[in-house]
N, CA, C and O atoms as a Tripos MOL2 file, in Angstrom:
@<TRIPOS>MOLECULE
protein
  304   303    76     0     0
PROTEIN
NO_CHARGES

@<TRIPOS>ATOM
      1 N         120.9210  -31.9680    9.2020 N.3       1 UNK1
      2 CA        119.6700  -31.3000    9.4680 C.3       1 UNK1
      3 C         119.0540  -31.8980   10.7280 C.2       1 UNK1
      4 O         119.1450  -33.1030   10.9630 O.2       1 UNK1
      5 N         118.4960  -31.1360   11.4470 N.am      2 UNK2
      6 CA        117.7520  -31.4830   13.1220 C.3       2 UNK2
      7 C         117.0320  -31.8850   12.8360 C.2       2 UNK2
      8 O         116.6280  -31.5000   11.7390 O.2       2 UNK2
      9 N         116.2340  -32.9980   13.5430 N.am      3 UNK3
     10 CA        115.0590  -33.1390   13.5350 C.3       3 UNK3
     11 C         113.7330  -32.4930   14.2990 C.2       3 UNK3
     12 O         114.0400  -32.3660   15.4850 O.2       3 UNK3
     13 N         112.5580  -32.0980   14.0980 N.am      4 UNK4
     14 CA        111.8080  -31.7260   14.8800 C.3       4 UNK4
     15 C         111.3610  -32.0950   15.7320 C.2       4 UNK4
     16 O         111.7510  -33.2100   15.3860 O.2       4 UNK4
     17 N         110.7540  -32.3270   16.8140 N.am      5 UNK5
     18 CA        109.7880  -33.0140   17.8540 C.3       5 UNK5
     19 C         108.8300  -33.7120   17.3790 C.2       5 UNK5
     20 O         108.4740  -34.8900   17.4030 O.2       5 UNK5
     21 N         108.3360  -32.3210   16.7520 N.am      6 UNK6
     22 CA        106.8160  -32.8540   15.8740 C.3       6 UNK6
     23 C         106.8610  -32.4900   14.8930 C.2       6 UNK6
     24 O         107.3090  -31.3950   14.5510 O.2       6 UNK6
     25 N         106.2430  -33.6250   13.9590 N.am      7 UNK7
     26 CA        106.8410  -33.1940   12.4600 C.3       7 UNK7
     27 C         105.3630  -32.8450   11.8000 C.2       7 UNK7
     28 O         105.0170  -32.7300   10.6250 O.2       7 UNK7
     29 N         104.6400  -32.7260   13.0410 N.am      8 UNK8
     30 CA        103.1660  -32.3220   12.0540 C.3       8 UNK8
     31 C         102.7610  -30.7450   12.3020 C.2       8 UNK8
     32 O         101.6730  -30.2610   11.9920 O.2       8 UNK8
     33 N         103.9050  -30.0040   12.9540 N.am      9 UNK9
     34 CA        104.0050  -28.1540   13.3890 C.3       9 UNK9
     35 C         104.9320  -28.1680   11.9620 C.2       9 UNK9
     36 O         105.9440  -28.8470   11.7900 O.2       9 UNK9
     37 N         104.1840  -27.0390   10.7830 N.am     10 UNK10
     38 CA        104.8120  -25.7800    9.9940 C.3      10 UNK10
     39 C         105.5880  -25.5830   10.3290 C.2      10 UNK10
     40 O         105.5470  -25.7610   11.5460 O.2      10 UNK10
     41 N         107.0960  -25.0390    9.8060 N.am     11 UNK11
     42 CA        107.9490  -24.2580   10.3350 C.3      11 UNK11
     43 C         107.3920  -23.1530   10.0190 C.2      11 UNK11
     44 O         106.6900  -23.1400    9.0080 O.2      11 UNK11
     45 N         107.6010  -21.6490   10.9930 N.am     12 UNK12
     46 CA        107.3640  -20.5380   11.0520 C.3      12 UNK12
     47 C         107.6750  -20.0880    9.6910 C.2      12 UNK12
     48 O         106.8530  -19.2250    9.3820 O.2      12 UNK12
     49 N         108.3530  -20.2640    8.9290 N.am     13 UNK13
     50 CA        108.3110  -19.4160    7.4230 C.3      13 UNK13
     51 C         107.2160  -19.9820    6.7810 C.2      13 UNK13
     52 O         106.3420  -19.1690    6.4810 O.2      13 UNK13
     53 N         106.9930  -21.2470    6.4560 N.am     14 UNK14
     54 CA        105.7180  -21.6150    6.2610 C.3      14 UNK14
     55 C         104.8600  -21.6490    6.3980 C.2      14 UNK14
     56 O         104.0870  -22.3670    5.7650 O.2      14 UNK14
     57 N         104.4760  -20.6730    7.5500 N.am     15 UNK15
     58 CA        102.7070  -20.1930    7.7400 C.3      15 UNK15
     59 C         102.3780  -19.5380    6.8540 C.2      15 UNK15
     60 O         103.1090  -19.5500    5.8640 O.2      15 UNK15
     61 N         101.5140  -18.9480    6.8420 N.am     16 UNK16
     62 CA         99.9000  -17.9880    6.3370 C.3      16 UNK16
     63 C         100.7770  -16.8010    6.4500 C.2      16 UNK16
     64 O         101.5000  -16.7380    7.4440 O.2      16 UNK16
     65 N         100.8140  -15.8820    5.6000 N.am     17 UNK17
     66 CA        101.2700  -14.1660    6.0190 C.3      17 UNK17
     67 C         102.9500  -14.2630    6.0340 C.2      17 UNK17
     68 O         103.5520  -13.4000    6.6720 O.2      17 UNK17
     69 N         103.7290  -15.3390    5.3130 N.am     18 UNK18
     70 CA        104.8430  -15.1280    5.4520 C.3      18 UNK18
     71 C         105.4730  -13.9600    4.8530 C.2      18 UNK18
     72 O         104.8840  -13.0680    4.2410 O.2      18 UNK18
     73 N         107.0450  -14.0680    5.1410 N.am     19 UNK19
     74 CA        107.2950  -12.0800    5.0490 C.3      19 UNK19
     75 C         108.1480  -12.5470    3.1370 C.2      19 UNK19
     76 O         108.1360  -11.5540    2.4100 O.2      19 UNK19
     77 N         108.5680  -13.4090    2.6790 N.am     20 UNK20
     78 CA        109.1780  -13.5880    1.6480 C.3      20 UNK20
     79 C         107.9970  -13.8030    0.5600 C.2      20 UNK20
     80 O         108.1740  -13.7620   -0.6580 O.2      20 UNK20
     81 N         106.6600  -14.0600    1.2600 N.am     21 UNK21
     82 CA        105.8040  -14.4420   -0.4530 C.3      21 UNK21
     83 C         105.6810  -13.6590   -1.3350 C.2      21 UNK21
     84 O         105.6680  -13.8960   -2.5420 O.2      21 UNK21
     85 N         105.5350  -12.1950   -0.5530 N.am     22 UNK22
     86 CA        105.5450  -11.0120   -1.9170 C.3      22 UNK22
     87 C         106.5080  -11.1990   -3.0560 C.2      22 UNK22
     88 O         106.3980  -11.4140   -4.2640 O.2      22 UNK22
     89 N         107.7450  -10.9930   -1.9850 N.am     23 UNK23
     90 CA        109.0950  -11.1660   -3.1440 C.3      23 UNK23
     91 C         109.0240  -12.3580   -3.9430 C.2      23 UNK23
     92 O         109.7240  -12.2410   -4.9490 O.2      23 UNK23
     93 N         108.2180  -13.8580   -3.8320 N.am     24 UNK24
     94 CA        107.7050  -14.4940   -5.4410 C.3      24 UNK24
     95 C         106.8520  -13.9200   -6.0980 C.2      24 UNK24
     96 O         107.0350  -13.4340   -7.2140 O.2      24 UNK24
     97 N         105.7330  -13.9160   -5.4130 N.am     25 UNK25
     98 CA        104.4670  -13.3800   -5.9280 C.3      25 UNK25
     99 C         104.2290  -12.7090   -7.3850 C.2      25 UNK25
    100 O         103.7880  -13.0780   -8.4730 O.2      25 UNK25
    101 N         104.9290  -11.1450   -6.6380 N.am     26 UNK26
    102 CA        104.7060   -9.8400   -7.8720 C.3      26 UNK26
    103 C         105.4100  -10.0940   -8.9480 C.2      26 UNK26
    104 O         104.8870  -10.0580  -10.0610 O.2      26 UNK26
    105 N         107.3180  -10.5270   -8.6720 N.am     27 UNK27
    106 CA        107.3990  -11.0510   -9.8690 C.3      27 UNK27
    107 C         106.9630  -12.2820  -10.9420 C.2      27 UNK27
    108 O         107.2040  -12.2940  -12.1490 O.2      27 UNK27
    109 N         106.5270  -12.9130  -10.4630 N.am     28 UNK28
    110 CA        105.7640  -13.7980  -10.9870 C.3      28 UNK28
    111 C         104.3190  -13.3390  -11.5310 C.2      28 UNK28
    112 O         103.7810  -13.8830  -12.4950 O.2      28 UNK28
    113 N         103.7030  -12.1770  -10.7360 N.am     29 UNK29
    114 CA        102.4320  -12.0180  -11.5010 C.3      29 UNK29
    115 C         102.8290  -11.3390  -12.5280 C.2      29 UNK29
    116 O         102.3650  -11.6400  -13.6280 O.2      29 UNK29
    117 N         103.6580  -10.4010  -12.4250 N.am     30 UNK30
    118 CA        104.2470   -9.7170  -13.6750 C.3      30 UNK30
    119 C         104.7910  -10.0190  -14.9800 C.2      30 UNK30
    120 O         104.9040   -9.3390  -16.0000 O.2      30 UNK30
    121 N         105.2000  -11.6000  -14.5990 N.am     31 UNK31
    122 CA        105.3280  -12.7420  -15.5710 C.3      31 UNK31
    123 C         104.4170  -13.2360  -16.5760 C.2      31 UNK31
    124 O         104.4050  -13.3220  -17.8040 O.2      31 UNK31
    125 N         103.4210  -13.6230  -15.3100 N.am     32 UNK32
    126 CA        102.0650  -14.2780  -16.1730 C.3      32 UNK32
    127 C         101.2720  -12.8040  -16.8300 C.2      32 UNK32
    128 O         100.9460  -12.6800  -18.0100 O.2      32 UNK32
    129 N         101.1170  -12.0160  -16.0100 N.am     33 UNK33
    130 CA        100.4770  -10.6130  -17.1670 C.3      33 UNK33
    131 C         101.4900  -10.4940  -18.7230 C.2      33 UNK33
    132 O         100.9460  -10.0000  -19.7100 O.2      33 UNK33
    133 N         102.3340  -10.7750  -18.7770 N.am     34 UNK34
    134 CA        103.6270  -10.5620  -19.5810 C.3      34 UNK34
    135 C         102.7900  -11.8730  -20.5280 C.2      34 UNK34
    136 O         101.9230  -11.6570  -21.3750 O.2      34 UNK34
    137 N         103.2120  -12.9750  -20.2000 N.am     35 UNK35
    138 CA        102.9270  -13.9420  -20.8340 C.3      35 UNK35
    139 C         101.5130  -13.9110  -21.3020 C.2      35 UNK35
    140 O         101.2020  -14.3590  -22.4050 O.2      35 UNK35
    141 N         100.7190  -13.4280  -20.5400 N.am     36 UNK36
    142 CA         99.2390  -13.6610  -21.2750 C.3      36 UNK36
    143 C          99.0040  -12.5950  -22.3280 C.2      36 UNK36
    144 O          98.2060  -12.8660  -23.2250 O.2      36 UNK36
    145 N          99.7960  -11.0390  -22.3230 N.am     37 UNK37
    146 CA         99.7090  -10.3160  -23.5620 C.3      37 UNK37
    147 C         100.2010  -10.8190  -24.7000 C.2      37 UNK37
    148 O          99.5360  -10.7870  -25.7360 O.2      37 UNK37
    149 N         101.5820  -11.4100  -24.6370 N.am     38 UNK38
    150 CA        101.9170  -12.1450  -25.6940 C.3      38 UNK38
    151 C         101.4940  -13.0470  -26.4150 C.2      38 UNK38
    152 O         101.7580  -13.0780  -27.6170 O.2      38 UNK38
    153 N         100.3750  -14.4170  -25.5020 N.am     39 UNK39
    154 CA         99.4380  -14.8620  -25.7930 C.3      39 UNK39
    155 C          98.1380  -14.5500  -26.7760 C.2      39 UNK39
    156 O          97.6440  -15.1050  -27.7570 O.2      39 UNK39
    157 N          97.8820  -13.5120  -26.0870 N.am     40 UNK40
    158 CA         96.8740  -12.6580  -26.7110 C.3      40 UNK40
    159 C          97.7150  -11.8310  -27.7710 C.2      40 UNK40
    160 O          96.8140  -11.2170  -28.3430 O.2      40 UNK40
    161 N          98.6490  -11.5290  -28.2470 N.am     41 UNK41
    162 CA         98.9670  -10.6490  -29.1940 C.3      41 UNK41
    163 C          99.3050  -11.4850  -30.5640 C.2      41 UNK41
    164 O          99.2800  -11.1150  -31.7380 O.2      41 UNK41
    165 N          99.7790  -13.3270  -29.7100 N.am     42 UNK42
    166 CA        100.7030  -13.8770  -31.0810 C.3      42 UNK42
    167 C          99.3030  -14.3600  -31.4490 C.2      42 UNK42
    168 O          99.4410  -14.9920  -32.4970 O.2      42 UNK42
    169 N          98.3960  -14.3610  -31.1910 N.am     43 UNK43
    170 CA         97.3050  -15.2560  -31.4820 C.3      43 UNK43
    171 C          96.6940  -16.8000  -31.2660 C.2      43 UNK43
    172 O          96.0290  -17.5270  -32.0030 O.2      43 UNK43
    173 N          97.2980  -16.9820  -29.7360 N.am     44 UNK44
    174 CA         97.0050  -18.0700  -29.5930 C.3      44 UNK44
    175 C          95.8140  -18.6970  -29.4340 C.2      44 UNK44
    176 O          94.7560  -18.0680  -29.4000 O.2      44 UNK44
    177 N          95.8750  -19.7490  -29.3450 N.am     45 UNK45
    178 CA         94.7090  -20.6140  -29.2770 C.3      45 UNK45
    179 C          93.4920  -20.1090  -27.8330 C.2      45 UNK45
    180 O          93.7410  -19.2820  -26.9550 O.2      45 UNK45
    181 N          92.4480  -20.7640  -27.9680 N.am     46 UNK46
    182 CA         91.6630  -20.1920  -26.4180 C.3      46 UNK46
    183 C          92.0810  -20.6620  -25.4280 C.2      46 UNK46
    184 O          92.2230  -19.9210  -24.4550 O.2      46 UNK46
    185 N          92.4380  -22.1280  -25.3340 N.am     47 UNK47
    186 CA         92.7860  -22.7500  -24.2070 C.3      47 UNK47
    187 C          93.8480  -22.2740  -23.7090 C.2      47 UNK47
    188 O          93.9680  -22.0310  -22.5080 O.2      47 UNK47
    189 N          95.2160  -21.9840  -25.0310 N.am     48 UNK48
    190 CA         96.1720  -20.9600  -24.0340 C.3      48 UNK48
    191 C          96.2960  -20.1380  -23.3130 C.2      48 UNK48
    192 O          96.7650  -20.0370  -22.1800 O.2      48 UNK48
    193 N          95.6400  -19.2020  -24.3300 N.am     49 UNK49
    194 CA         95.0100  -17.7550  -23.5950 C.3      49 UNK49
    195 C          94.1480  -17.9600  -22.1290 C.2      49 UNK49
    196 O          94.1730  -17.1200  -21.2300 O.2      49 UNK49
    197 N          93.4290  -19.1610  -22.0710 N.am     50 UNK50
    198 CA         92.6490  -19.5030  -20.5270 C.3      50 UNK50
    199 C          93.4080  -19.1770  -19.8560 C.2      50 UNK50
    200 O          93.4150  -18.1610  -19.1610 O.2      50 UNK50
    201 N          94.7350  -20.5630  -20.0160 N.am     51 UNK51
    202 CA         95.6570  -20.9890  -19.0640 C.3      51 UNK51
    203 C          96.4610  -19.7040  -18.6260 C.2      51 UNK51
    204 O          96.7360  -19.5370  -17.4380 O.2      51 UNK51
    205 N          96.8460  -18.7750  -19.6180 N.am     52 UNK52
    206 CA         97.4640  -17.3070  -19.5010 C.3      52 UNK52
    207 C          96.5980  -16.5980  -18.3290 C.2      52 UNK52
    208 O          96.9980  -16.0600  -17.2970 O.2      52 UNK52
    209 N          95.3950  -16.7560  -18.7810 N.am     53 UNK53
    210 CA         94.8410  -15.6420  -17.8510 C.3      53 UNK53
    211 C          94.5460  -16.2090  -16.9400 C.2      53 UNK53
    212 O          93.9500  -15.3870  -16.2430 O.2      53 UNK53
    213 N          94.5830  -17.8000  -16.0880 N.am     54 UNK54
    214 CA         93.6680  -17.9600  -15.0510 C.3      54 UNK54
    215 C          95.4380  -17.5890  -14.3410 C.2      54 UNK54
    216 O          95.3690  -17.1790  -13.1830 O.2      54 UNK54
    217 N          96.6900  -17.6780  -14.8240 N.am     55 UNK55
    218 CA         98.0180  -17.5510  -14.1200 C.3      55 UNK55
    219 C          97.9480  -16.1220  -12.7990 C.2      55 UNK55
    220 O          97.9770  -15.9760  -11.5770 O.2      55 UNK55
    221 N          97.8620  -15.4670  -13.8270 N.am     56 UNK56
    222 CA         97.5370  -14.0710  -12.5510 C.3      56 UNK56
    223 C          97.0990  -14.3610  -11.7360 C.2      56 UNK56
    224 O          97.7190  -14.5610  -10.6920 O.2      56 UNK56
    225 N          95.1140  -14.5910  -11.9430 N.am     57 UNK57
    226 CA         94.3080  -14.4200  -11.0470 C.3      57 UNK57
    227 C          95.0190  -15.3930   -9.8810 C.2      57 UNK57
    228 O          94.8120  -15.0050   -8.7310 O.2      57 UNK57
    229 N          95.6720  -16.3690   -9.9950 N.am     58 UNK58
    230 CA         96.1580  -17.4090   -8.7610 C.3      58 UNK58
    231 C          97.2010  -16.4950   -8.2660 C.2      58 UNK58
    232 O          97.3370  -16.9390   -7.1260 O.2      58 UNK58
    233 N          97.8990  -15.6680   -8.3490 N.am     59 UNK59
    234 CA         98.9520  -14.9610   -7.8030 C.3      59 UNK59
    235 C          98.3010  -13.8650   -7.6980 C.2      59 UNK59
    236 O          99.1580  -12.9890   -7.5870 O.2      59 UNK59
    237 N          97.1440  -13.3430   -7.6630 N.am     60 UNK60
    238 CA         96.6600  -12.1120   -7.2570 C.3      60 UNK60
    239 C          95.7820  -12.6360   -5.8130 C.2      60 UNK60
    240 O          95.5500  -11.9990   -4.7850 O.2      60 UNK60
    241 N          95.4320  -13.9520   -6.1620 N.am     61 UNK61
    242 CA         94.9570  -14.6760   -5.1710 C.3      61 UNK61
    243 C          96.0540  -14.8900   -3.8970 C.2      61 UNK61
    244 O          95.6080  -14.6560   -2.7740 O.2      61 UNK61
    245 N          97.0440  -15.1940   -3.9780 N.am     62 UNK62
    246 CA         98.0240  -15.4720   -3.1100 C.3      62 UNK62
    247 C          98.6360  -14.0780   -2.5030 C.2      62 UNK62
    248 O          98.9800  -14.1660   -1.3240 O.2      62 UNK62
    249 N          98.7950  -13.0080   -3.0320 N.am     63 UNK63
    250 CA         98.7760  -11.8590   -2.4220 C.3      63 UNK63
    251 C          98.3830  -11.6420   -1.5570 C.2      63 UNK63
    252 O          98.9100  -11.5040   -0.4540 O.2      63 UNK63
    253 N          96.5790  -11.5080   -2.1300 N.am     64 UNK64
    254 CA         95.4900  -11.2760   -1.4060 C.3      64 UNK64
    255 C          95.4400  -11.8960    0.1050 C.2      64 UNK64
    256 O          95.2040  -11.1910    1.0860 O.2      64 UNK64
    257 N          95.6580  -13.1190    0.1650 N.am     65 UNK65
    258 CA         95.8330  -14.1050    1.2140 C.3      65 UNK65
    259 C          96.7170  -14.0510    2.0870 C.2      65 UNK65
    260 O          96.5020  -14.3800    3.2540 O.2      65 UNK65
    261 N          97.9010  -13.6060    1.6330 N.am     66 UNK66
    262 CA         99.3260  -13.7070    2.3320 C.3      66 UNK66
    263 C          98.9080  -12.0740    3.2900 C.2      66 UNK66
    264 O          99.2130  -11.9830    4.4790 O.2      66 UNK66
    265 N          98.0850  -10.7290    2.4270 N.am     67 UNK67
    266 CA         98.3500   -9.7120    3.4070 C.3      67 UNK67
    267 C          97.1540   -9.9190    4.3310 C.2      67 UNK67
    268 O          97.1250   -9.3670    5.4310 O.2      67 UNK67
    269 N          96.3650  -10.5470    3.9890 N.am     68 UNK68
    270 CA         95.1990  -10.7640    5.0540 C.3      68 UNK68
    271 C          95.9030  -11.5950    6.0630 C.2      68 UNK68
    272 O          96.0900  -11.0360    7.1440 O.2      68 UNK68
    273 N          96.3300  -12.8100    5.9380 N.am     69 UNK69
    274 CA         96.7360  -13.3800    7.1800 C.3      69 UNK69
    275 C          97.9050  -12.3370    7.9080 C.2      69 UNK69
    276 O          97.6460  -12.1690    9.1000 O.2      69 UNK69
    277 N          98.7150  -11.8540    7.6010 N.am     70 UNK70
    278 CA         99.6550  -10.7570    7.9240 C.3      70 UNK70
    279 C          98.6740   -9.8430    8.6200 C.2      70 UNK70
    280 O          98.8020   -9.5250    9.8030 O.2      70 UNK70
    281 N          97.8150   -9.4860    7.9390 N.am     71 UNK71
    282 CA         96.7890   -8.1690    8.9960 C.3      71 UNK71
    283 C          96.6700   -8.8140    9.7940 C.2      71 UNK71
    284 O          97.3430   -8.3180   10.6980 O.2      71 UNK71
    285 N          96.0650  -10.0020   10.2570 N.am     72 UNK72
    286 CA         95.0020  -11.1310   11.1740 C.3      72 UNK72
    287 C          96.1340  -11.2960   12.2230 C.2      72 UNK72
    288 O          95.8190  -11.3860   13.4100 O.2      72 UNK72
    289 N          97.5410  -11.3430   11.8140 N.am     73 UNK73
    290 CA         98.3550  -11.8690   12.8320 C.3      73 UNK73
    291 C          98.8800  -11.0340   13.4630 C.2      73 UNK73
    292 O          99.4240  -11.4510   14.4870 O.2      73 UNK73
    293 N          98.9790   -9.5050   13.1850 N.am     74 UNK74
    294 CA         99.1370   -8.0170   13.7760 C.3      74 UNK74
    295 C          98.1960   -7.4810   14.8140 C.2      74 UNK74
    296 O          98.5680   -7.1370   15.9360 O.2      74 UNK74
    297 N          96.9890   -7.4290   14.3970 N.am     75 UNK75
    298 CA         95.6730   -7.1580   14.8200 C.3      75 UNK75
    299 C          95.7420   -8.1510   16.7220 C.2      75 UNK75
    300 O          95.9530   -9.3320   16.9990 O.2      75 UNK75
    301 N          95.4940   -7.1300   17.4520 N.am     76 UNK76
    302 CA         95.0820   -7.4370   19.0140 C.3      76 UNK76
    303 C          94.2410   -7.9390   19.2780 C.2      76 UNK76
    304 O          93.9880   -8.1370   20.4660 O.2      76 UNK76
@<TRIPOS>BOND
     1     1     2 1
     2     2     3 1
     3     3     4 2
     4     3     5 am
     5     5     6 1
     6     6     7 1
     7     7     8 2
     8     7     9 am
     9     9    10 1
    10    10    11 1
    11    11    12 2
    12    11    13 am
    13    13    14 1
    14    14    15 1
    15    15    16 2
    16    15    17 am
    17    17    18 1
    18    18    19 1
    19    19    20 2
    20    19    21 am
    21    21    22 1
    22    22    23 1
    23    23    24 2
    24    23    25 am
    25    25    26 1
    26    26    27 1
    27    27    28 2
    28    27    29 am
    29    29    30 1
    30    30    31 1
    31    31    32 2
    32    31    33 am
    33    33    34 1
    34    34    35 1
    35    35    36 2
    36    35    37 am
    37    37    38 1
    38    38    39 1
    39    39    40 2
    40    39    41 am
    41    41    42 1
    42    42    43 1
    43    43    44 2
    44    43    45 am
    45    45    46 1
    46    46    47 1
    47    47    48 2
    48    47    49 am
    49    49    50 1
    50    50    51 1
    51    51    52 2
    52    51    53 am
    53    53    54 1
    54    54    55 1
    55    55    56 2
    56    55    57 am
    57    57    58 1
    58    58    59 1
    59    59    60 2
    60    59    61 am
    61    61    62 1
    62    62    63 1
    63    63    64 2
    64    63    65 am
    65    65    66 1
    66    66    67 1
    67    67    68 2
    68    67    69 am
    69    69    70 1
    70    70    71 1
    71    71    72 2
    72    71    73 am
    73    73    74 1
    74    74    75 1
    75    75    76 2
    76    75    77 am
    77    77    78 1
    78    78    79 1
    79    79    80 2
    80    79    81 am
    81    81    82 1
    82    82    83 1
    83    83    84 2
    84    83    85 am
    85    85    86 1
    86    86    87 1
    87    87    88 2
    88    87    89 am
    89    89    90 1
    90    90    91 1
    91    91    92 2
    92    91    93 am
    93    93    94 1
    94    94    95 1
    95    95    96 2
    96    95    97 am
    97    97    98 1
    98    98    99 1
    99    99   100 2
   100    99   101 am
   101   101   102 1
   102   102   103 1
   103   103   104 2
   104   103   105 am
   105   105   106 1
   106   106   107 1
   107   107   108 2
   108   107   109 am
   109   109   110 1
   110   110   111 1
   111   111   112 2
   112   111   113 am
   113   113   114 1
   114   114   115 1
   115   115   116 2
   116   115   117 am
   117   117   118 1
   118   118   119 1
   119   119   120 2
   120   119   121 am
   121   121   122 1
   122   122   123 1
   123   123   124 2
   124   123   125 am
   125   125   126 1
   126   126   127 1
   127   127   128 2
   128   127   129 am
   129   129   130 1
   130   130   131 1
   131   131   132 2
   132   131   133 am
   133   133   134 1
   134   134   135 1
   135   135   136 2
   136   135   137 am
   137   137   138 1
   138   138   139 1
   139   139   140 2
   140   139   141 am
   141   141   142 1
   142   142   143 1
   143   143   144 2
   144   143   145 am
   145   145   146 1
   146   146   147 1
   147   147   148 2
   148   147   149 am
   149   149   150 1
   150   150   151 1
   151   151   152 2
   152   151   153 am
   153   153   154 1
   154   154   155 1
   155   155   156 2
   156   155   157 am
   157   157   158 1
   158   158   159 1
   159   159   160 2
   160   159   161 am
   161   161   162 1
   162   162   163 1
   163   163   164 2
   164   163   165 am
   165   165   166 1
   166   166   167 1
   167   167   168 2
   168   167   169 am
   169   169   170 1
   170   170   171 1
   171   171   172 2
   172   171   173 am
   173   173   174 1
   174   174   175 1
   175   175   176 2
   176   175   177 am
   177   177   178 1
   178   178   179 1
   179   179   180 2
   180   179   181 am
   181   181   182 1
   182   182   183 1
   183   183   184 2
   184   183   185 am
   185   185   186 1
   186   186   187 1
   187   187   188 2
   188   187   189 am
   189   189   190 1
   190   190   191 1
   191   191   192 2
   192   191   193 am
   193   193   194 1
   194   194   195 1
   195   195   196 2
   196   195   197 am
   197   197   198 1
   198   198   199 1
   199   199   200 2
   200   199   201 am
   201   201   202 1
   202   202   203 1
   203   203   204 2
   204   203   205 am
   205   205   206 1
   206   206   207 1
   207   207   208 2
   208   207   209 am
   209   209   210 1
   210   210   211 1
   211   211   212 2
   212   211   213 am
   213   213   214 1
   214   214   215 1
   215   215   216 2
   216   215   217 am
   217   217   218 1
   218   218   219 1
   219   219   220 2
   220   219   221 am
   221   221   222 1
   222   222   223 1
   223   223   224 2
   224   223   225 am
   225   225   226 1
   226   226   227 1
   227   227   228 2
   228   227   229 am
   229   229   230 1
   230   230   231 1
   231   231   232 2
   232   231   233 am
   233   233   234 1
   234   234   235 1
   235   235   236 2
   236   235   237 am
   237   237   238 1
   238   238   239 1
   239   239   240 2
   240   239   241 am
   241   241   242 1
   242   242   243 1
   243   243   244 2
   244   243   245 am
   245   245   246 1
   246   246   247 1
   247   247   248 2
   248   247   249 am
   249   249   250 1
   250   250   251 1
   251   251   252 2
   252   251   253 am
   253   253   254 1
   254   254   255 1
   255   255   256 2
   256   255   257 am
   257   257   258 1
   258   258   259 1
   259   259   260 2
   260   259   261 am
   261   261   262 1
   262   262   263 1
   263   263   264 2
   264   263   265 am
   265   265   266 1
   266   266   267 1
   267   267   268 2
   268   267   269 am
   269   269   270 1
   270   270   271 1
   271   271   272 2
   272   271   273 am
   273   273   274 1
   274   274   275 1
   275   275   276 2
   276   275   277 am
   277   277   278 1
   278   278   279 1
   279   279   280 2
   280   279   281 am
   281   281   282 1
   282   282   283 1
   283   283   284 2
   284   283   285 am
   285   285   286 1
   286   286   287 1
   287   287   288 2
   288   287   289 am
   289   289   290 1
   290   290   291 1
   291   291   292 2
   292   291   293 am
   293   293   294 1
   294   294   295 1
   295   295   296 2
   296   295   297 am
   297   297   298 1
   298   298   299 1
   299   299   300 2
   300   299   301 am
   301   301   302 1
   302   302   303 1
   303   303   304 2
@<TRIPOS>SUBSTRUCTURE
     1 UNK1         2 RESIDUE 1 A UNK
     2 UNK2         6 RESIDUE 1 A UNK
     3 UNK3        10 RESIDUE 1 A UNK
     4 UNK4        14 RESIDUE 1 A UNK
     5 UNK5        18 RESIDUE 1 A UNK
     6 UNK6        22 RESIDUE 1 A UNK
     7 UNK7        26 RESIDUE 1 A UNK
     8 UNK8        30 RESIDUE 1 A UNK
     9 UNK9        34 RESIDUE 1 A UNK
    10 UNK10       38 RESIDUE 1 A UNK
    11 UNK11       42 RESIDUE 1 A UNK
    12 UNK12       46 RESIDUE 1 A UNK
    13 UNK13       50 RESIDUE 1 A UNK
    14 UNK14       54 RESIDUE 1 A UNK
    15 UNK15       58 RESIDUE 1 A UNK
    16 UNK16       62 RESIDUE 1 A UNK
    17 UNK17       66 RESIDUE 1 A UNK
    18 UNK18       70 RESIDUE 1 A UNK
    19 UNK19       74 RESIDUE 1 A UNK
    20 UNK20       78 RESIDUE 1 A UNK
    21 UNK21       82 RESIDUE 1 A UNK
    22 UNK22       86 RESIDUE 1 A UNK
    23 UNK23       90 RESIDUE 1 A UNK
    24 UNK24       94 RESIDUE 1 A UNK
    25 UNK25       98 RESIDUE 1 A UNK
    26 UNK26      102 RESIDUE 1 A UNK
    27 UNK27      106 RESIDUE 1 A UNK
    28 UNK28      110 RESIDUE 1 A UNK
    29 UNK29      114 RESIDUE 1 A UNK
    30 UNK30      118 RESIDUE 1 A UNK
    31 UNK31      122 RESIDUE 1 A UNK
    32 UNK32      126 RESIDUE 1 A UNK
    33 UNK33      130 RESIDUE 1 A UNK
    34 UNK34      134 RESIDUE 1 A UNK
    35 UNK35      138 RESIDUE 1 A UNK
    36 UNK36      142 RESIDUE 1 A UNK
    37 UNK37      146 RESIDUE 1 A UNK
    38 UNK38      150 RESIDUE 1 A UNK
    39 UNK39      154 RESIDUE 1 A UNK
    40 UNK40      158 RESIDUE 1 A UNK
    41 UNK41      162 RESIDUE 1 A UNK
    42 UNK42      166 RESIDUE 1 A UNK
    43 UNK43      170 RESIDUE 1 A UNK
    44 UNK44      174 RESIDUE 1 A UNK
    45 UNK45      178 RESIDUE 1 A UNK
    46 UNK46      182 RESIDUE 1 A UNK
    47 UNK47      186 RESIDUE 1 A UNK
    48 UNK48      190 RESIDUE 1 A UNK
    49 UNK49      194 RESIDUE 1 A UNK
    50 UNK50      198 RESIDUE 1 A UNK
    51 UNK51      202 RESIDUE 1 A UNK
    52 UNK52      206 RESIDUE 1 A UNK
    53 UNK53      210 RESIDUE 1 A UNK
    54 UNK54      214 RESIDUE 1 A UNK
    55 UNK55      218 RESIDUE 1 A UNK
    56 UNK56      222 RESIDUE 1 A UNK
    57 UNK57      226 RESIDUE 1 A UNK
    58 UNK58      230 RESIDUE 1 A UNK
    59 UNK59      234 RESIDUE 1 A UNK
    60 UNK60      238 RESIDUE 1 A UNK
    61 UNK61      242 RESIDUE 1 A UNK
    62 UNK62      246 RESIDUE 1 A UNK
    63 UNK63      250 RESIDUE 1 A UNK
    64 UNK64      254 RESIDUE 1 A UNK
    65 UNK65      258 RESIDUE 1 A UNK
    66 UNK66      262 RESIDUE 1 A UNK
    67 UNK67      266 RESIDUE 1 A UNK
    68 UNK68      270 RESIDUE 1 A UNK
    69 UNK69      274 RESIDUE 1 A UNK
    70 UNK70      278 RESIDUE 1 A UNK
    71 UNK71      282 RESIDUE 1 A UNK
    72 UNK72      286 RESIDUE 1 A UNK
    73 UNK73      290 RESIDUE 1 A UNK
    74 UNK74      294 RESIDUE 1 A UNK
    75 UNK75      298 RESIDUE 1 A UNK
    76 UNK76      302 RESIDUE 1 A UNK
């Protein structure tokens, strides 16, 4: 493996608006929606059910983020 120049520059896949985050993202939110019905259906406890539901909102969050910086970096 090369080394960089500067090891304190991101590599370009690792910015803001990268083109692969969707492809974790959705399946993964689709996961945690999955998991938190089941949660909610087997009868779990509250704290589970929290932890179930705060899962999405962080991957609806990361969406959100990834197409905004993507607009921001298109935009003239």
């Amino acid at each position: 493996m090369t080394r960089r120049s500067d090891p304190y520059t991101a590599p370009e896949w690792t910015k803001a608006g990268n083109r692969w985050g969707p492809w974790i993202y959705w399946p993964l939110l689709f996961t945690s929606v999955g998991l938190l019905v089941w949660r909610v259906g087997a009868g779990a406890t509250a704290g589970q059910v929290v932890f179930a539901a705060a899962q999405p909102v962080v991957w609806v969050c990361l969406l959100v983020a990834n197409r905004s910086a993507r607009r921001r970096r298109t935009e003239p």
